[in-house]
OpenMM code with the backbone's topology and positions (N, CA, C; nanometers):
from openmm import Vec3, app, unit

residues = "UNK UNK UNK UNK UNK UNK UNK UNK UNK UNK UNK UNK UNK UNK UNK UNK UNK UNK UNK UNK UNK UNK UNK UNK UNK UNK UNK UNK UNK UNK UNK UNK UNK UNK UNK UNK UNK UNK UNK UNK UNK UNK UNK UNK UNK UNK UNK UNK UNK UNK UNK UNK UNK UNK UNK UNK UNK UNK UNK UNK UNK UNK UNK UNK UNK UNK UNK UNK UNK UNK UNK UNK UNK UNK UNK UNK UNK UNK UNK UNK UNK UNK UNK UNK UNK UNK UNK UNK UNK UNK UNK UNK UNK UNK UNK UNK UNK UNK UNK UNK UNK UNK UNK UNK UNK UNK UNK UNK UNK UNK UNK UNK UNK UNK UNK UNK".split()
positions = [
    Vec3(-10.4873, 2.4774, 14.0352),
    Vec3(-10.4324, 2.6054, 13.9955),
    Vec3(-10.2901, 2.6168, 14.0514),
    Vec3(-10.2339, 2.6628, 13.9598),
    Vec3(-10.0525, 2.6766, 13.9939),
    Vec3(-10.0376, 2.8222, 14.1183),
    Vec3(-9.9218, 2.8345, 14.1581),
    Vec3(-9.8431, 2.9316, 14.2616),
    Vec3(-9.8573, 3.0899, 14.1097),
    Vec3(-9.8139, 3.0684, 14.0253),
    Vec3(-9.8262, 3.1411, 13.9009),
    Vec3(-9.9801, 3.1963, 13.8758),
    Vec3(-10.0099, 3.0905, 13.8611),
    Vec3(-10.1719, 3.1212, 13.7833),
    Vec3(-10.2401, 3.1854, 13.9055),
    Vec3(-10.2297, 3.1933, 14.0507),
    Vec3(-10.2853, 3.2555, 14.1297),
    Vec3(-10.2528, 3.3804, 14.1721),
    Vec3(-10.1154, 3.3937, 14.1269),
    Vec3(-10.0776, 3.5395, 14.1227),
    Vec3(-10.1227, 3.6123, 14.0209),
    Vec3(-10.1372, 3.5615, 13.8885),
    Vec3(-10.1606, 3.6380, 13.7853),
    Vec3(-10.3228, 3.6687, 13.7903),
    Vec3(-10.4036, 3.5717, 13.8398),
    Vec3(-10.5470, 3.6351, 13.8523),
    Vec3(-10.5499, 3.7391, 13.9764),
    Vec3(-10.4382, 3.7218, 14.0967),
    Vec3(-10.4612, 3.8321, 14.1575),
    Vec3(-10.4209, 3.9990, 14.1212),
    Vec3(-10.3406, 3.9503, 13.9969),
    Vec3(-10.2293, 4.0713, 13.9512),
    Vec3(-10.1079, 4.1049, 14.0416),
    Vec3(-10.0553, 3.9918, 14.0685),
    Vec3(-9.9700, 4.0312, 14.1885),
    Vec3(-9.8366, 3.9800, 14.1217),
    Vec3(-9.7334, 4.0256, 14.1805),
    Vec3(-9.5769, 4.0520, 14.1301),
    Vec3(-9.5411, 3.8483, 14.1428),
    Vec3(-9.5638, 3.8004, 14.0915),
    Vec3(-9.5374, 3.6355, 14.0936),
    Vec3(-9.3257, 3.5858, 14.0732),
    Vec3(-9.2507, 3.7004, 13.9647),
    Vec3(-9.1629, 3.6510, 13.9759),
    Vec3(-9.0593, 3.6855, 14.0994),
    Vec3(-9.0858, 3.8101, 14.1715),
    Vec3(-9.0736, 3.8903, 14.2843),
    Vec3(-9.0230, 3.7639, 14.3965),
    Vec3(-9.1965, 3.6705, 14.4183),
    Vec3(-9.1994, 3.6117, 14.5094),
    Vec3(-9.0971, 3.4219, 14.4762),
    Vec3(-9.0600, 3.4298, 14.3740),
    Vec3(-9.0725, 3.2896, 14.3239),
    Vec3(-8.8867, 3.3153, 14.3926),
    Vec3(-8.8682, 3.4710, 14.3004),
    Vec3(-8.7190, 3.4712, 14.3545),
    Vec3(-8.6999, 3.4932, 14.5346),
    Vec3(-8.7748, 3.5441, 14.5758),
    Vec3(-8.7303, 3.5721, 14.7041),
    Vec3(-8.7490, 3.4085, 14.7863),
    Vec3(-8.7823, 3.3432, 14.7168),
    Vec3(-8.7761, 3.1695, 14.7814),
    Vec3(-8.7140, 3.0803, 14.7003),
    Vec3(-8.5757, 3.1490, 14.6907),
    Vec3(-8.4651, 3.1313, 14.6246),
    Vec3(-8.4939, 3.0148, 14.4730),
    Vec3(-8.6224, 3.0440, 14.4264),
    Vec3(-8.6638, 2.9671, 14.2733),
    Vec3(-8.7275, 2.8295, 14.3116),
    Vec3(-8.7843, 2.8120, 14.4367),
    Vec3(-8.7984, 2.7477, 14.5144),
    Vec3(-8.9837, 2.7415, 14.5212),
    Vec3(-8.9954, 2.6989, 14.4380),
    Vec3(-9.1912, 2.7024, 14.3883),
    Vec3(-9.2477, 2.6259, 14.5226),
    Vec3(-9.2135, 2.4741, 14.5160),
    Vec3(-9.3078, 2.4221, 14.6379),
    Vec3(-9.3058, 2.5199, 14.7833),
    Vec3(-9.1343, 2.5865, 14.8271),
    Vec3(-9.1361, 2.6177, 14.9324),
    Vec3(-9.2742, 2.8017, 14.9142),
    Vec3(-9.2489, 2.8370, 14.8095),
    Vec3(-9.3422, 2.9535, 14.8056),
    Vec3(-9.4539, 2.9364, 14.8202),
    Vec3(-9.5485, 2.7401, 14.7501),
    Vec3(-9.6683, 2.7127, 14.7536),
    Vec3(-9.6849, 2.6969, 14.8948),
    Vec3(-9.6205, 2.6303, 15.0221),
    Vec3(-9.6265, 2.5823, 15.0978),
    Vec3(-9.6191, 2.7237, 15.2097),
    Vec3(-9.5437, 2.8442, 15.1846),
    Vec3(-9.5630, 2.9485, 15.3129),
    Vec3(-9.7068, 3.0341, 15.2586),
    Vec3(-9.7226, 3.0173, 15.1078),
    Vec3(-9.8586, 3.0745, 15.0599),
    Vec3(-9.9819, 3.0516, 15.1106),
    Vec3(-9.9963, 2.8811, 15.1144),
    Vec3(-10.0580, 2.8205, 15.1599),
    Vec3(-10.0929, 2.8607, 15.3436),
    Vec3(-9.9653, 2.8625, 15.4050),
    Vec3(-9.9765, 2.8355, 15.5498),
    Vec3(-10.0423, 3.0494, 15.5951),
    Vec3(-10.0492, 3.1015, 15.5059),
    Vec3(-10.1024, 3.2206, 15.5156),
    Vec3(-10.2301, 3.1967, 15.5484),
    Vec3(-10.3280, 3.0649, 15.5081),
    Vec3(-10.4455, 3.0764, 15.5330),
    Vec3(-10.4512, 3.0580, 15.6841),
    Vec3(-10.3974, 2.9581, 15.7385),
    Vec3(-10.3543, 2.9215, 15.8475),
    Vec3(-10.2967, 3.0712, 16.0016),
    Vec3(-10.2995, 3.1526, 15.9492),
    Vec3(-10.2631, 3.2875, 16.0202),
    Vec3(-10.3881, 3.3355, 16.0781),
    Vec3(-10.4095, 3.3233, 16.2399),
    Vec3(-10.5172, 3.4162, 16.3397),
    Vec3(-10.4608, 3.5535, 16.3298),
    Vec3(-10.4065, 3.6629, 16.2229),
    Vec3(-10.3658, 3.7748, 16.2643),
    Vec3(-10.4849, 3.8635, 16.2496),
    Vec3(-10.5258, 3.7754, 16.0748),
    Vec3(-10.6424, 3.8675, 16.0552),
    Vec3(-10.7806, 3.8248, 16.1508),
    Vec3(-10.8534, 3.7417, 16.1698),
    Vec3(-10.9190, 3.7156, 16.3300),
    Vec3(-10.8524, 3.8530, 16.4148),
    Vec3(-10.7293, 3.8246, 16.4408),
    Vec3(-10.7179, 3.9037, 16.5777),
    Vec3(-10.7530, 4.0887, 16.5489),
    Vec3(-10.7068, 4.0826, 16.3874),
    Vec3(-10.7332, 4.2779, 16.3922),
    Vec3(-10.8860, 4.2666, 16.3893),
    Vec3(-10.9854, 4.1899, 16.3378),
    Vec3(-11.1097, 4.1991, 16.3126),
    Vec3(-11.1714, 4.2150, 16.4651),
    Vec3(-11.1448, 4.1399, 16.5730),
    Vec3(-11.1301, 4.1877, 16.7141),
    Vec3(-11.0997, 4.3310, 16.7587),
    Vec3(-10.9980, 4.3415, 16.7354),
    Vec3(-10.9434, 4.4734, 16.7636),
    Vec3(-11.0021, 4.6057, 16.7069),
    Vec3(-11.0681, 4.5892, 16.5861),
    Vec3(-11.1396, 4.6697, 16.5173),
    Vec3(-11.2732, 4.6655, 16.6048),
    Vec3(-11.3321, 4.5669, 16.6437),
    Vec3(-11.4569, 4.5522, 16.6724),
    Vec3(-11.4396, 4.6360, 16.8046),
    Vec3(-11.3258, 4.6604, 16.8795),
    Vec3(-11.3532, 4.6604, 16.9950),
    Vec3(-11.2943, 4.8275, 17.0197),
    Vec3(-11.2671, 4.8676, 16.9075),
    Vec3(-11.2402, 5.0033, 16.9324),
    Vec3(-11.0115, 4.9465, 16.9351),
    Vec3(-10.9984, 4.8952, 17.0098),
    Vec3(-10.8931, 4.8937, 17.0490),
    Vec3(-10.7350, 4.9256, 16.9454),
    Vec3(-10.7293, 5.0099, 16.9968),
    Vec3(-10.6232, 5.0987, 16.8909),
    Vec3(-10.4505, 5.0240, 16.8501),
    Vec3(-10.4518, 5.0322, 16.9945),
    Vec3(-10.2551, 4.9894, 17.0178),
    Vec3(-10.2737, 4.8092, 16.9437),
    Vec3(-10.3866, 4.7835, 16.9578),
    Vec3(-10.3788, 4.6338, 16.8740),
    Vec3(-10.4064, 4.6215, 16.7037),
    Vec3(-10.4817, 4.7433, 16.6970),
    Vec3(-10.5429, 4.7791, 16.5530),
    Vec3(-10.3608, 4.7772, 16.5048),
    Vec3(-10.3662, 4.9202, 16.5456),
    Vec3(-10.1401, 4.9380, 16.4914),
    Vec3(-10.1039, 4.7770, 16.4413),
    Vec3(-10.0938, 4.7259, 16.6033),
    Vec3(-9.9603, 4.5865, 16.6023),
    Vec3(-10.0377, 4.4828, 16.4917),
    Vec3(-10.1704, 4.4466, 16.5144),
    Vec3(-10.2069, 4.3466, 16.4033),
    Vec3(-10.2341, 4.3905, 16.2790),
    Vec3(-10.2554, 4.4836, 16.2344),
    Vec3(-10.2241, 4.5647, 16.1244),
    Vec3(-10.0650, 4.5643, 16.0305),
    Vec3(-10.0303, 4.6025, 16.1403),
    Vec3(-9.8309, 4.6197, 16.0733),
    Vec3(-9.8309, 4.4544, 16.0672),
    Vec3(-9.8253, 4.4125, 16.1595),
    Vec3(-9.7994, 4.2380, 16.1227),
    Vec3(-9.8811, 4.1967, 15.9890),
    Vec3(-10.0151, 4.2054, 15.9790),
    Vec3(-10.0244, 4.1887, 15.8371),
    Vec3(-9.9636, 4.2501, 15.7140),
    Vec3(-9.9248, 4.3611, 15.7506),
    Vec3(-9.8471, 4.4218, 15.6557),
    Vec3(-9.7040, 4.3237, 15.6139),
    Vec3(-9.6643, 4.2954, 15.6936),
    Vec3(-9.5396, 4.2090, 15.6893),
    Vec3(-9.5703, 4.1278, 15.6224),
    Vec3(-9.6500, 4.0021, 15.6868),
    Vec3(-9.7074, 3.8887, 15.5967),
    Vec3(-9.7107, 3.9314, 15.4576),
    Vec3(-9.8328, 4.0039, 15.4001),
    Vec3(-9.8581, 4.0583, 15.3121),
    Vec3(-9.7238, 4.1051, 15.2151),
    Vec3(-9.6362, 4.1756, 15.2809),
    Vec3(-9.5506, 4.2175, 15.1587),
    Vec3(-9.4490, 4.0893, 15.1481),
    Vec3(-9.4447, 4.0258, 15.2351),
    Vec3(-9.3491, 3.8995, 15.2149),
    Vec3(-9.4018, 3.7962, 15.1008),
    Vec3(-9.5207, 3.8189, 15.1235),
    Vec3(-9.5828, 3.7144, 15.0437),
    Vec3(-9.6000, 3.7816, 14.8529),
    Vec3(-9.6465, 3.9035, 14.8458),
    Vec3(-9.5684, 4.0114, 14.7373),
    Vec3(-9.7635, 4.0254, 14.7521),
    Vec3(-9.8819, 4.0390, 14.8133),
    Vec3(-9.9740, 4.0488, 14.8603),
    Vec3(-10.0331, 4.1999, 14.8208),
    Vec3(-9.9802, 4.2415, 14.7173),
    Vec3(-9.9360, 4.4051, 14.6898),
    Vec3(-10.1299, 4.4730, 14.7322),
    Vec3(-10.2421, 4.4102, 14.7022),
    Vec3(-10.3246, 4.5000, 14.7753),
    Vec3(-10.3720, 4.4897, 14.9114),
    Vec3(-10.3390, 4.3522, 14.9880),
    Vec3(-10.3630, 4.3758, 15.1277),
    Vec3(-10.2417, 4.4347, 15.1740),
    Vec3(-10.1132, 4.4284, 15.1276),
    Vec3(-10.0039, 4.5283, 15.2079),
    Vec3(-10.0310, 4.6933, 15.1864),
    Vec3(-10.1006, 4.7211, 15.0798),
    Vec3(-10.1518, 4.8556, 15.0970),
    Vec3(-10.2407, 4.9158, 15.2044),
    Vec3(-10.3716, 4.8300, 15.1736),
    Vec3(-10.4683, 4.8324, 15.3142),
    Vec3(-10.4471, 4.8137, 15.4098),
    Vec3(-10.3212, 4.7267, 15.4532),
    Vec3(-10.2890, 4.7194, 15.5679),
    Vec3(-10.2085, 4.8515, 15.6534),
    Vec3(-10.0914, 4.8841, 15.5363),
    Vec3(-10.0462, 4.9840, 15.5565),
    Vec3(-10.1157, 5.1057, 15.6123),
    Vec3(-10.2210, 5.1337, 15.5096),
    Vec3(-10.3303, 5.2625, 15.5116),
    Vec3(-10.3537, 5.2576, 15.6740),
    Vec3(-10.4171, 5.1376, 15.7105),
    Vec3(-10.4456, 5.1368, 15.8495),
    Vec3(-10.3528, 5.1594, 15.9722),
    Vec3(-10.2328, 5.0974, 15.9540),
    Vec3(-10.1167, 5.1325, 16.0104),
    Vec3(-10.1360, 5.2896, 16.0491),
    Vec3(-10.0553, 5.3487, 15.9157),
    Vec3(-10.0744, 5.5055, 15.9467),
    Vec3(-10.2046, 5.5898, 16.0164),
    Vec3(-10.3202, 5.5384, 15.9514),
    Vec3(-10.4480, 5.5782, 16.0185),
    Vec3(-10.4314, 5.6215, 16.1478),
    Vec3(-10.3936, 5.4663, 16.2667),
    Vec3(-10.4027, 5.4469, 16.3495),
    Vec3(-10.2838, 5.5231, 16.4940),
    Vec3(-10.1965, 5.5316, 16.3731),
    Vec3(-10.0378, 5.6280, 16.4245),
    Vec3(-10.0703, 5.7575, 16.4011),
    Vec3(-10.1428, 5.8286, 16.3542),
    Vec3(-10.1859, 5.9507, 16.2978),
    Vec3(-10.3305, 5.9998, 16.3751),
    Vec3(-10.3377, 5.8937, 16.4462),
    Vec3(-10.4533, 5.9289, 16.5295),
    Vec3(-10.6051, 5.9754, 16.4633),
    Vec3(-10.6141, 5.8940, 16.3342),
    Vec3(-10.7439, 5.9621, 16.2487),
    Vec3(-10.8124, 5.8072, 16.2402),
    Vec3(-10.8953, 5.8184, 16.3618),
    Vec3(-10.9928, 5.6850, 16.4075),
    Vec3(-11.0785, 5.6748, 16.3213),
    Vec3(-11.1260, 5.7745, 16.2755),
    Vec3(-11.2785, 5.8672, 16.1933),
    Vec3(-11.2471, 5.7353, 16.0619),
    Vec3(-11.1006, 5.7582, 16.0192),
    Vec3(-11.0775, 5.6666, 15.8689),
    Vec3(-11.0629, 5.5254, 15.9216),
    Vec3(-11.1050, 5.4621, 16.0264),
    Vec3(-11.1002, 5.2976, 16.0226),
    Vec3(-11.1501, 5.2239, 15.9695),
    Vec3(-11.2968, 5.2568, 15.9661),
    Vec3(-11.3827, 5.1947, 15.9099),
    Vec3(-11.4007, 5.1709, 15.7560),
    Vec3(-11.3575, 5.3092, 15.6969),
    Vec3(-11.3291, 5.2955, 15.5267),
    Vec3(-11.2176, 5.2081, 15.5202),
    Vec3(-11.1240, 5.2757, 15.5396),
    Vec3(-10.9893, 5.1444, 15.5657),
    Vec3(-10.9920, 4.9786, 15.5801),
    Vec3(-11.0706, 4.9770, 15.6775),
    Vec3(-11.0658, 4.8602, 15.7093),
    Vec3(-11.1380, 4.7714, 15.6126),
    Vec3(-11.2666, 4.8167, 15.5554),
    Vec3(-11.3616, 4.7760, 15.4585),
    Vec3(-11.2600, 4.7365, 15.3481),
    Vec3(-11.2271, 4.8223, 15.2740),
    Vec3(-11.1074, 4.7980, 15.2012),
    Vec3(-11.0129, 4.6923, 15.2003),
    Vec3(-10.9712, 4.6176, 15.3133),
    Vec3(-10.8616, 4.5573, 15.3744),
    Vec3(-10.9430, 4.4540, 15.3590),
    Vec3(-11.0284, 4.4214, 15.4344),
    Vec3(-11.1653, 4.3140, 15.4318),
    Vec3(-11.1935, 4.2460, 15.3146),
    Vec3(-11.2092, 4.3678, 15.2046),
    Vec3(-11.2183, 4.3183, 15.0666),
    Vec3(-11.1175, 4.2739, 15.0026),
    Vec3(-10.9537, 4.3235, 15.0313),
    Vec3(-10.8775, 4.2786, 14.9636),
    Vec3(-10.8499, 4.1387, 15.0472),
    Vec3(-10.8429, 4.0992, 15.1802),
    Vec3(-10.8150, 3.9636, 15.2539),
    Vec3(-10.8974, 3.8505, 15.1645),
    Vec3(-11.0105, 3.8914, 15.1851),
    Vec3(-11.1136, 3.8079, 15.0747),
    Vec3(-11.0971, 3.7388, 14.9505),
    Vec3(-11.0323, 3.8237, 14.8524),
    Vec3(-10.9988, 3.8294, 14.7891),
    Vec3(-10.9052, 3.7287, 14.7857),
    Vec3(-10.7692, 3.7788, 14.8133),
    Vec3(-10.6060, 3.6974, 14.8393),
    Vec3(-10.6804, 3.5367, 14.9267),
    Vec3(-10.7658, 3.5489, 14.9936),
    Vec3(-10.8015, 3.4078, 15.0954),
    Vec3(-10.9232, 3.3073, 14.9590),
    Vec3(-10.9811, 3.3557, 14.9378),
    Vec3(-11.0640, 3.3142, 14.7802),
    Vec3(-10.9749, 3.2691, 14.7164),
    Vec3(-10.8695, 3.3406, 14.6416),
    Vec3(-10.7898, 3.2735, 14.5350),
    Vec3(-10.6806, 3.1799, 14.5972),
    Vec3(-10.6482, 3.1931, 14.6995),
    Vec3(-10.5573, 3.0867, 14.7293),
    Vec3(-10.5905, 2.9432, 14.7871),
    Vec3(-10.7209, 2.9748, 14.7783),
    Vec3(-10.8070, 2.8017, 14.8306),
    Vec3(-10.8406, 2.7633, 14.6858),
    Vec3(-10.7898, 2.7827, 14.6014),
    Vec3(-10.7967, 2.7454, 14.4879),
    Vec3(-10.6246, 2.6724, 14.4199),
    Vec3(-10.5351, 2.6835, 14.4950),
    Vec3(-10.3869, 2.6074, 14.5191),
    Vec3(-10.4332, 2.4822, 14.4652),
    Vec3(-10.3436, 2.4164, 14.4213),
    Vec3(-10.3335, 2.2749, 14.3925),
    Vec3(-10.2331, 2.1926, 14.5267),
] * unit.nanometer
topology = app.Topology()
chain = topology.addChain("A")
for resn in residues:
    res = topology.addResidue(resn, chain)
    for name in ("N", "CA", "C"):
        topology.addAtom(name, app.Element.getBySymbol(name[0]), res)
C-alpha cells in the first residue's frame, strides 16, 4: 500500500503532508513509518492509568504535535480534546476522551502497518 492510498483510506489531508516534505514521498513514508516507533503513546496510556495529570497535558500535547505534523487530522483532535480537558481541570471527561483517542491511535497504527 502506497503513502497515498493510506491516507485516503484514513481520509486524511495526503497532499498537505506530501508538500510539507518538500514533494519528498520516501522522506514522508519513512517519518510515517518511524511514528510507529514513538513510546509517547505507551507513555500517556501510563499516565492515564495512573491518574497523573501534568503528564496526561505533556504526553498528550506531544502527540498532538506528532499527529498534526504527520496531517493525523483524527488523533490530533483527540489529542487536542485531552489537552484542554486536562488544562481546564475537567478530569470527569478523560476517560471519554481518551477512549476516543485509543480508537483513533488504532486506527492511524492499523493502517500504517500496512506501508509498503
Amino acid at each position: 500500500m502506497t503513502l497515498k492510498e493510506v491516507f485516503d483510506e484514513l481520509n486524511f489531508d495526503y497532499d498537505s503532508l506530501y508538500h510539507r516534505f518538500s514533494n519528498n514521498e520516501a522522506l514522508a513514508v519513512r517519518f510515517t513509518k518511524k511514528f510507529l516507533d514513538s513510546p509517547v503513546y505507551a507513555e500517556l496510556c501510563s499516565a492515564v492509568e495512573t491518574n497523573d495529570y501534568e503528564n496526561i497535558e505533556t504526553k498528550a500535547h506531544t502527540l498532538k504535535g506528532i499527529a498534526g505534523n504527520l496531517n493525523f487530522s483524527t488523533l490530533f483532535m483527540s489529542s487536542d480534546a485531552l489537552v484542554k480537558a486536562v488544562r481546564a481541570k475537567e478530569y470527569q471527561r478523560i476517560p471519554n476522551i481518551f477512549q476516543q483517542l485509543k480508537a483513533d491511535y488504532e486506527q492511524v497504527v492499523t493502517v500504517i502497518r500496512k506501508l509498503d
